[in-house]
C-alpha positions as CSV (number, residue, x, y, z in Angstrom):
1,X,105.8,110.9,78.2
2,X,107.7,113.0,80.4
3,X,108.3,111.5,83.8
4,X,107.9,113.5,87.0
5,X,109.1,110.9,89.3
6,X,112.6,112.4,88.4
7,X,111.5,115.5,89.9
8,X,112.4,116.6,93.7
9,X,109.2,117.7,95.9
10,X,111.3,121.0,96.6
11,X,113.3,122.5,94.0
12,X,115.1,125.9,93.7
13,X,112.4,127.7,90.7
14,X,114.7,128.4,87.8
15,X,115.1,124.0,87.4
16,X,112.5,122.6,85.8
17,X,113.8,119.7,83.8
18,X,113.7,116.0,84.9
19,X,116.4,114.7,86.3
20,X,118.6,111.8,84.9
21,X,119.0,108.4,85.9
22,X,122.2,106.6,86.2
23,X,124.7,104.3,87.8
24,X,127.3,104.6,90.5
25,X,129.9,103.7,87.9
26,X,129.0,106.3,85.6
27,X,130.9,108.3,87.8
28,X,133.1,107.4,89.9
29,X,136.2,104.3,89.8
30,X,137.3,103.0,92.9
31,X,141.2,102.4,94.6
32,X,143.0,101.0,96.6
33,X,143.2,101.2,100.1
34,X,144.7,99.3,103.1
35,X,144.0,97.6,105.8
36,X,145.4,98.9,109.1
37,X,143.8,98.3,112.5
38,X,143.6,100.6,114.9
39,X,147.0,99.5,117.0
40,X,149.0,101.0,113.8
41,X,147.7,104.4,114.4
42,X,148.1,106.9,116.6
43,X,147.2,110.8,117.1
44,X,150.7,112.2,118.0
45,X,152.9,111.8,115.1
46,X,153.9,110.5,111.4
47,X,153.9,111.9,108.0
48,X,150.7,110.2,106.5
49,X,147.4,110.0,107.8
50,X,144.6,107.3,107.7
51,X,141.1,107.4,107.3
52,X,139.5,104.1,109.5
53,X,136.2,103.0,108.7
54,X,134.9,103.6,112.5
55,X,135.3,107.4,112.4
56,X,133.2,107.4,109.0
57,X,130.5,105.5,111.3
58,X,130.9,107.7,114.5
59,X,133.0,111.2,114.0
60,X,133.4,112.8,111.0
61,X,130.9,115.0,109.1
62,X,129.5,114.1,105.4
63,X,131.9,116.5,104.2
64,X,135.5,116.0,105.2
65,X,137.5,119.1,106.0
66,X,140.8,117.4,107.5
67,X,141.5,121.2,109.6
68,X,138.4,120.5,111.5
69,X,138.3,116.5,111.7
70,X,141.1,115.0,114.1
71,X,142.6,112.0,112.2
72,X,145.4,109.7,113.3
73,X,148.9,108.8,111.4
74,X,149.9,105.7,110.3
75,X,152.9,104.2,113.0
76,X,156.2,105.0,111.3
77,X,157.1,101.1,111.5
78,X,154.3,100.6,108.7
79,X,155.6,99.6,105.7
80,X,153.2,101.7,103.5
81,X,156.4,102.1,100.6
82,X,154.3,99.9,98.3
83,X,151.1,102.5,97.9
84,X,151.2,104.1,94.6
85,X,150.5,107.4,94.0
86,X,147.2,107.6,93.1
87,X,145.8,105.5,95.9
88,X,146.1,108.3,98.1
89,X,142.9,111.0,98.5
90,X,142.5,113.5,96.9
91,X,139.6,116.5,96.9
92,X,136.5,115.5,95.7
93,X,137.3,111.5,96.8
94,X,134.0,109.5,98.1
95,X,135.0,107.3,101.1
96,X,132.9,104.3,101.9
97,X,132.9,102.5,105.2
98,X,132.2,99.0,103.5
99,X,131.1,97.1,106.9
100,X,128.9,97.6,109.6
101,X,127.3,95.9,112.5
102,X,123.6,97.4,111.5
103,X,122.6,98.7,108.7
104,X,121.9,102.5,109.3
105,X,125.8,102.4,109.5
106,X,126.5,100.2,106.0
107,X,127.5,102.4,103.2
108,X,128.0,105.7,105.5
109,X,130.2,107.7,103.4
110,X,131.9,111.4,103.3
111,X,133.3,113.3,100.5
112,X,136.8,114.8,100.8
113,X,136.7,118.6,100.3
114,X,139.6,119.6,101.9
115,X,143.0,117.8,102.2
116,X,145.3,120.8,103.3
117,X,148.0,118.7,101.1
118,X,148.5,116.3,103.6
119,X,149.2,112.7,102.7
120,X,145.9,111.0,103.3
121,X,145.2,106.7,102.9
122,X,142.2,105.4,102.9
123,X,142.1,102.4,105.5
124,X,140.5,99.1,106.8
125,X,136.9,98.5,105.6
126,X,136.4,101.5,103.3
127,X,136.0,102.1,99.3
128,X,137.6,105.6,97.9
129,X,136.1,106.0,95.2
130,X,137.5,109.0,92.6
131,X,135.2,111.0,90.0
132,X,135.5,110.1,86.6
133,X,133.1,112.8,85.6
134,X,134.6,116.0,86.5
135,X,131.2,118.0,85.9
136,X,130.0,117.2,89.0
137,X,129.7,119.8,91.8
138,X,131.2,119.7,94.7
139,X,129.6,118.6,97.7
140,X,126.8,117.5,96.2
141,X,127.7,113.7,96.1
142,X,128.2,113.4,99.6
143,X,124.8,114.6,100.5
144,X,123.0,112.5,98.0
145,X,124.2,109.8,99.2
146,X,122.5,110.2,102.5
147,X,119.5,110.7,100.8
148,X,117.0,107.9,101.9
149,X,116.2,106.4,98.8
150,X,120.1,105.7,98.1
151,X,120.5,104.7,101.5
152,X,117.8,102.1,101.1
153,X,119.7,100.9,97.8
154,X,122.7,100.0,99.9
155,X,120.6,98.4,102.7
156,X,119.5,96.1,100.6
157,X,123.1,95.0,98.8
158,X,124.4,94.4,102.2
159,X,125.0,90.9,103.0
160,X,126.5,89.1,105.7
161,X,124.8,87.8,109.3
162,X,126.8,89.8,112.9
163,X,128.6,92.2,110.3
164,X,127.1,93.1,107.3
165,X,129.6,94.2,104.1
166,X,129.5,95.8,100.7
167,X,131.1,94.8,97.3
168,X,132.4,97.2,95.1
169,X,130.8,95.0,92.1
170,X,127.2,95.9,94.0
171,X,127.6,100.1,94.7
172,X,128.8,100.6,91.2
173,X,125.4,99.1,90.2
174,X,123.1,101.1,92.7
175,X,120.8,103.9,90.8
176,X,121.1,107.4,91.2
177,X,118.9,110.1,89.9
178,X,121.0,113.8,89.5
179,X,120.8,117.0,87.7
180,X,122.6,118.8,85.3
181,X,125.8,120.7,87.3
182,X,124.5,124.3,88.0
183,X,121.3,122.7,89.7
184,X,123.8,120.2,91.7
185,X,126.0,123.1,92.9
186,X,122.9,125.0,94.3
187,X,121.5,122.1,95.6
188,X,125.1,121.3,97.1
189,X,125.5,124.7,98.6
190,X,122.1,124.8,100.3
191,X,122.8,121.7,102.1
192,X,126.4,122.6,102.7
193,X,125.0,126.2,104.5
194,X,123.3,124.0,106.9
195,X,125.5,121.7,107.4
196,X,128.2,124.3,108.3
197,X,125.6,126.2,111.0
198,X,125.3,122.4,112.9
199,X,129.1,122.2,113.5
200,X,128.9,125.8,114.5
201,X,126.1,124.9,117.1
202,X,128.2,121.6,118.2
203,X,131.4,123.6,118.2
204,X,129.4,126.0,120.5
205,X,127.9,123.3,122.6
206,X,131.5,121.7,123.0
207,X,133.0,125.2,124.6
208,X,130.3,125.4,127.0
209,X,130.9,122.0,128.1
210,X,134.8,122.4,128.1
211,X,133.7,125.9,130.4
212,X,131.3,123.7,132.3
213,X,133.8,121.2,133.0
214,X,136.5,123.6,133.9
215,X,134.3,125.4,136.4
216,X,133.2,122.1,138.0
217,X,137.1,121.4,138.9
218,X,137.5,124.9,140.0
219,X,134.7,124.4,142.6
220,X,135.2,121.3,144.2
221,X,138.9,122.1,144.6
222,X,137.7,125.0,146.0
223,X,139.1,127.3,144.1
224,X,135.9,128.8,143.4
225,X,133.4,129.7,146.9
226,X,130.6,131.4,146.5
227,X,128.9,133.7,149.3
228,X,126.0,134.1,151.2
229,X,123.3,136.9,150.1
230,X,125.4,139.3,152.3
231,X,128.0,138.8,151.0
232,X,130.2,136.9,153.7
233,X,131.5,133.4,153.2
234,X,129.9,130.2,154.0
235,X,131.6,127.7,156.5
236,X,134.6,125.5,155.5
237,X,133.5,121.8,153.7
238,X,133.2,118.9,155.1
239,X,134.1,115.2,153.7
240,X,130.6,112.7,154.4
241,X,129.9,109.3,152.6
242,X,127.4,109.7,149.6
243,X,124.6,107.3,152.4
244,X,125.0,109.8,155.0
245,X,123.0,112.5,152.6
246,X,121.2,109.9,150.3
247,X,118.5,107.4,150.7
248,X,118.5,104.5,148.4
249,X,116.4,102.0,147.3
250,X,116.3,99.6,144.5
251,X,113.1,97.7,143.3
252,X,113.1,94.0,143.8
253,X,111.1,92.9,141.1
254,X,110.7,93.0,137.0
255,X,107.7,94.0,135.7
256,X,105.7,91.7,133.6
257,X,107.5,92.1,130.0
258,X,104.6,91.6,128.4
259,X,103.3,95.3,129.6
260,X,102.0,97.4,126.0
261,X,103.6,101.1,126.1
262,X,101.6,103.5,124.5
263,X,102.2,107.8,124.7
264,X,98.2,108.0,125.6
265,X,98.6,106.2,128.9
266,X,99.2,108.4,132.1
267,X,102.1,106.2,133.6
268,X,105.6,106.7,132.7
269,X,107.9,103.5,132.7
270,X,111.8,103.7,133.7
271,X,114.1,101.0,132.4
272,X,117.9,100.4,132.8
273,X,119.8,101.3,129.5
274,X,116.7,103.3,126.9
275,X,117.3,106.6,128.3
276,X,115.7,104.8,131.5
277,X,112.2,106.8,129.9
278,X,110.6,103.6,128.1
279,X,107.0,104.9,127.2
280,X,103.5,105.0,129.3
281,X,101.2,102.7,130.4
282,X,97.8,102.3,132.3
283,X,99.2,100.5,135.2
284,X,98.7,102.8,138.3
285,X,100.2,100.6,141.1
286,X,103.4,100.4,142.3
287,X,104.6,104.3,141.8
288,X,107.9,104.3,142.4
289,X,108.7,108.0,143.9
290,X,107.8,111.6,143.5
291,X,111.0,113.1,145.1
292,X,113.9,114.3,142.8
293,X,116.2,111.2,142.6
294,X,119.3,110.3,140.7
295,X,119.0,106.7,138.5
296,X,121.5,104.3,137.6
297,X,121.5,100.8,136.4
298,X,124.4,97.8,137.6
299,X,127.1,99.3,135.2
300,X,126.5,103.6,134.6
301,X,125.1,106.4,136.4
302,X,122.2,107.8,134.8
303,X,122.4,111.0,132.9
304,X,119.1,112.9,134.0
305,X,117.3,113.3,137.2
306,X,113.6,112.3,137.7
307,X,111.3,114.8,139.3
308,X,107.7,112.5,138.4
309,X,106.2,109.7,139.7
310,X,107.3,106.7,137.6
311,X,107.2,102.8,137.6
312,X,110.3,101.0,137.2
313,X,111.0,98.0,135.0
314,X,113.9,96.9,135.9
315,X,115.6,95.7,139.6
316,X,118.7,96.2,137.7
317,X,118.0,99.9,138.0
318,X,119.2,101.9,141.7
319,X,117.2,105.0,143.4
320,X,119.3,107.7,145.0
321,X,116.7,109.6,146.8
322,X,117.4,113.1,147.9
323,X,116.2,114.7,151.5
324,X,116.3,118.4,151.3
325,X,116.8,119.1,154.4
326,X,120.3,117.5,154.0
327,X,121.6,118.3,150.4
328,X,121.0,119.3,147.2
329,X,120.5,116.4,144.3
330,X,121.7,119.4,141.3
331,X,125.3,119.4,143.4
332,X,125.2,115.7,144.6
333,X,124.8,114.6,140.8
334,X,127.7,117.0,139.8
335,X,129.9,115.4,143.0
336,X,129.5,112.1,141.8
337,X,130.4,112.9,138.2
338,X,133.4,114.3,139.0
339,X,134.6,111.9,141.8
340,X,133.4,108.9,141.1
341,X,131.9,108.3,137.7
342,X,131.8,104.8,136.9
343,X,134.2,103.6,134.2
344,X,136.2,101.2,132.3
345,X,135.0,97.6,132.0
346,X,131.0,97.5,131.2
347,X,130.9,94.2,132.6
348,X,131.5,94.8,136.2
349,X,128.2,95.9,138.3
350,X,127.9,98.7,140.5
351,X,126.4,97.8,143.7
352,X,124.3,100.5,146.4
353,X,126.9,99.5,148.6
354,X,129.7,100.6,147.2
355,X,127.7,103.7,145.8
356,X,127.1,104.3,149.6
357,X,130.5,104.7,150.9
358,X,131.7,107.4,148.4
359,X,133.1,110.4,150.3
360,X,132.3,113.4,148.9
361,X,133.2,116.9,149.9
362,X,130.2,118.7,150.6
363,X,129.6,122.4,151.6
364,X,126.8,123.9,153.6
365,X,123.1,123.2,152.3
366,X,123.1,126.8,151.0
367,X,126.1,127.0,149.0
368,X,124.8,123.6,147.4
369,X,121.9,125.6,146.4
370,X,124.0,128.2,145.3
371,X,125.9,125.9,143.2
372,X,123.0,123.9,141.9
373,X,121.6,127.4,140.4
374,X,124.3,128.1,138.8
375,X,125.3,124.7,137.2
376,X,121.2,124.9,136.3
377,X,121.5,128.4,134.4
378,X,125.0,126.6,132.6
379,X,123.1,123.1,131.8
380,X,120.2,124.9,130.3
381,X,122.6,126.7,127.9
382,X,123.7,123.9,126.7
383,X,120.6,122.3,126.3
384,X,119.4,125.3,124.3
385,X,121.9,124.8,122.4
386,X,120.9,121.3,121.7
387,X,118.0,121.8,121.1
388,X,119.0,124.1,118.5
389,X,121.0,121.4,116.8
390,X,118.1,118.9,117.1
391,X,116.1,121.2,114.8
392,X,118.7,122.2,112.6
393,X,119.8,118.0,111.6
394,X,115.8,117.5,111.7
395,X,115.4,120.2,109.2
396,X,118.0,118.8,107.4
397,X,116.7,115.6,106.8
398,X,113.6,116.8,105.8
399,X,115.5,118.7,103.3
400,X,117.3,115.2,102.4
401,X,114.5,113.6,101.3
402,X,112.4,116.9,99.7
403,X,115.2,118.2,97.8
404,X,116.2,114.7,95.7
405,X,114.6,112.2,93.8
C-alpha cells in the first residue's frame, strides 16, 4: 500500500510520487575540522578563512555565499600546515554548528554555495559534512534541514545539561524523507527565490539605517539646521542636563508574580528585559502614565516609546516623562542614543541620577518638532521595511513545513 505520509502538503503539480526515506549517511561523509577560538581570528588579514560555530548560530544565512557573508582569517601565527587537502570546503559542503546553549540553536547548519576559491576551514564546534551522492540538487539540503520535522530529530539527539552537543555517530542516523533530483531542484529554487528577496529587504533595511545614522550625526553636530515655516533660521542651541527637560519616576514596588497575562484583558503590563510589553491583565489600579515616556531598565535604554496607559512590573524599570511644553521625546530619545547610550559591561546599573545629569544639546522646541518629523517619516521606512521582512521569513516557514515531509 502506497504511503502518502511521504507526500508534502504543497507540491509543485507535475510530482506525484512518494517520496523516499533515508539516512543522513546515505549521503553525505563528514571531515575534519579545527578548533580555533575566537582570539585566533581576526577580520583584517590572512590567506585562509574560518568558519566559527557562533556565526552559523547568529550571522550567516542557510545558504553560504562567502561575497555576501563577512568571515574572519585564521591569525598567520596558526600553525594550520597539518590540514590536508580535503578538509577544507568546498561548494555543496553542509556545516554543522555541533553545540548550543538551547536547543533552537543545536544542529543549525548552512550549505556552502559559493566559495569564490578562497581557502575556507571549518572551525571549533562544527561538522562539514561532504556529499557522497552527487545527484542531489543544490540548495536543497540546506533548506531541509530547517524543516521542523528534522529539526525536531536533532533536538532530540542532543545531549548535555548548560551546553547541549551533537555526535557525528547520532546525525548520520537521523531520517530524512527527499525526492528524486528534478523535484529537489524546484523545490530548492522556490525556497532559494525567497530567501534571496529577505536579504534584499535586510540589505535595504541596513542602508536606511546606515542613512539614518549618518543623518543623526550630521544634525547634532549641526551640520544639518532646519528652518522655520518661513523659511528663516531658528536660534543657536543650547547645552541643558537631560532633568532640566525630563521628569522621572521609577516605581517602587514589584508586582505580585503570581499575576496571569492573558491578550483578552484590557491592561497592558511593562517589564524590564521582554520587549518591556509582557501581556494584559484585569488589574485596573495602579496605571502608571498616559504621557509619551521613554523606558529603560538598571542596565539598557529601552528601544520604543510608550504612548498608553500601562502597569509596570518591575522597579527595576525607570520613566522618563516628557513635558511638551519643554521638549520633544521623538528628539530627546535620538539625543540620548547618540550621546550617551549605555554600553559595555551588562552588569553595571544605570541609575536616574546619572541619567539626569546628561547634557544634551538641545535646539528650540520647534526645530525639535521639526526633527522629530522627520526622524518619524525615516523610522517608519524602516519599519515598513520590517515589516516586509517579518512576512516574507513568516511565509517562509510556512513554506518549510508545507513543502517537505
Amino acid at each position: 500500500m502506497e504511503n502518502n505520509n511521504l507526500k508534502p502538503v504543497i507540491r509543485f503539480p507535475e510530482f506525484t510520487e512518494n517520496w523516499q526515506e533515508t539516512k543522513f549517511k546515505n549521503h553525505f561523509e563528514f571531515k575534519n575540522t579545527n578548533s580555533l577560538s575566537r582570539d585566533k581570528l581576526n577580520y583584517e588579514s590572512g590567506s585562509v578563512k574560518n568558519i566559527h560555530y557562533g556565526d552559523i548560530h547568529t550571522k550567516f544565512n542557510t545558504h553560504f555565499d562567502i561575497e555576501k557573508e563577512e568571515l574572519p582569517f585564521i591569525n598567520e601565527d596558526v600553525d594550520i600546515s597539518r590540514i590536508d587537502d580535503e578538509n577544507y570546503v568546498l561548494e555543496g559542503d553542509l556545516v554543522m554548528a555541533d553545540a548550543s546553549e538551547d536547543y533552537a540553536d543545536i544542529g543549525k547548519s548552512i550549505e556552502v554555495t559559493n566559495t569564490n576559491n578562497e581557502k575556507i576551514l571549518a572551525g571549533l564546534h562544527t561538522f562539514l559534512a561532504r556529499k557522497t551522492d552527487e545527484t542531489l540538487a543544490s540548495g536543497f539540503f540546506g533548506h531541509l534541514l530547517t524543516n521542523y520535522n528534522v529539526r525536531l530529530q536533532l533536538m532530540r539527539i542532543a545531549q548535555g545539561t548548560k551546553v547541549l552537543g551533537l555526535s557525528k555517530g547520532r546525525v548520520e542516523k537521523i531520517t530524512l524523507a527527499i525526492p528524486e533530483p528534478t523535484e529537489q531542484k524546484k523545490i530548492a529554487d522556490f525556497l532559494t527565490s525567497i530567501e534571496n528577496r529577505i536579504s534584499s529587504l535586510k540589505e535595504k533595511k541596513d542602508t536606511l539605517l546606515d542613512f539614518k545614522k549618518g543623518v543623526l550625526q550630521k544634525i547634532f553636530n549641526q551640520e544639518i539646521r532646519f528652518k522655520d515655516d518661513n523659511g528663516n533660521d531658528f536660534p543657536d542651541w543650547e547645552e541643558k542636563e537631560l532633568g532640566e527637560v525630563l521628569e522621572y519616576e521609577q516605581p517602587t514596588k514589584y508586582i505580585v508574580e503570581s499575576i496571569e497575562y492573558d491578550n483578552s484583558f484590557k491592561t497592558p503590563v511593562l517589564t524590564a528585559g521582554k520587549s518591556f510589553l509582557l501581556g494584559y491583565t484585569d488589574e485596573t489600579k495602579n496605571i502608571f502614565t498616559d504621557v509619551p515616556v521613554i523606558i529603560f531598565d538598571d542596565f539598557t535604554m529601552a528601544s520604543q516609546f510608550v504612548t498608553f496607559p500601562f502597569k509596570v512590573k518591575s522597579s527595576a524599570m525607570k520613566i522618563l516623562k516628557n513635558d511638551i511644553t519643554k521638549a520633544d521625546i521623538v528628539f530627546i530619545y535620538a539625543a540620548m542614543e547618540m550621546i550617551y547610550y549605555p554600553k559595555g559591561d551588562e552588569h553595571k546599573r544605570f541609575w536616574i541620577s546619572e541619567y539626569s545629569k546628561i547634557k544634551i544639546p538641545l535646539p528650540s522646541l520647534s526645530e525639535q518638532t521639526k526633527i522629530a518629523k522627520y526622524l518619524n517619516a525615516l523610522n517608519t521606512k524602516i519599519e515598513g521595511v520590517q515589516q516586509k521582512i517579518d512576512t516574507s521569513v513568516d511565509f517562509k516557514k510556512g513554506l518549510l513545513q508545507k513543502m517537505f515531509v
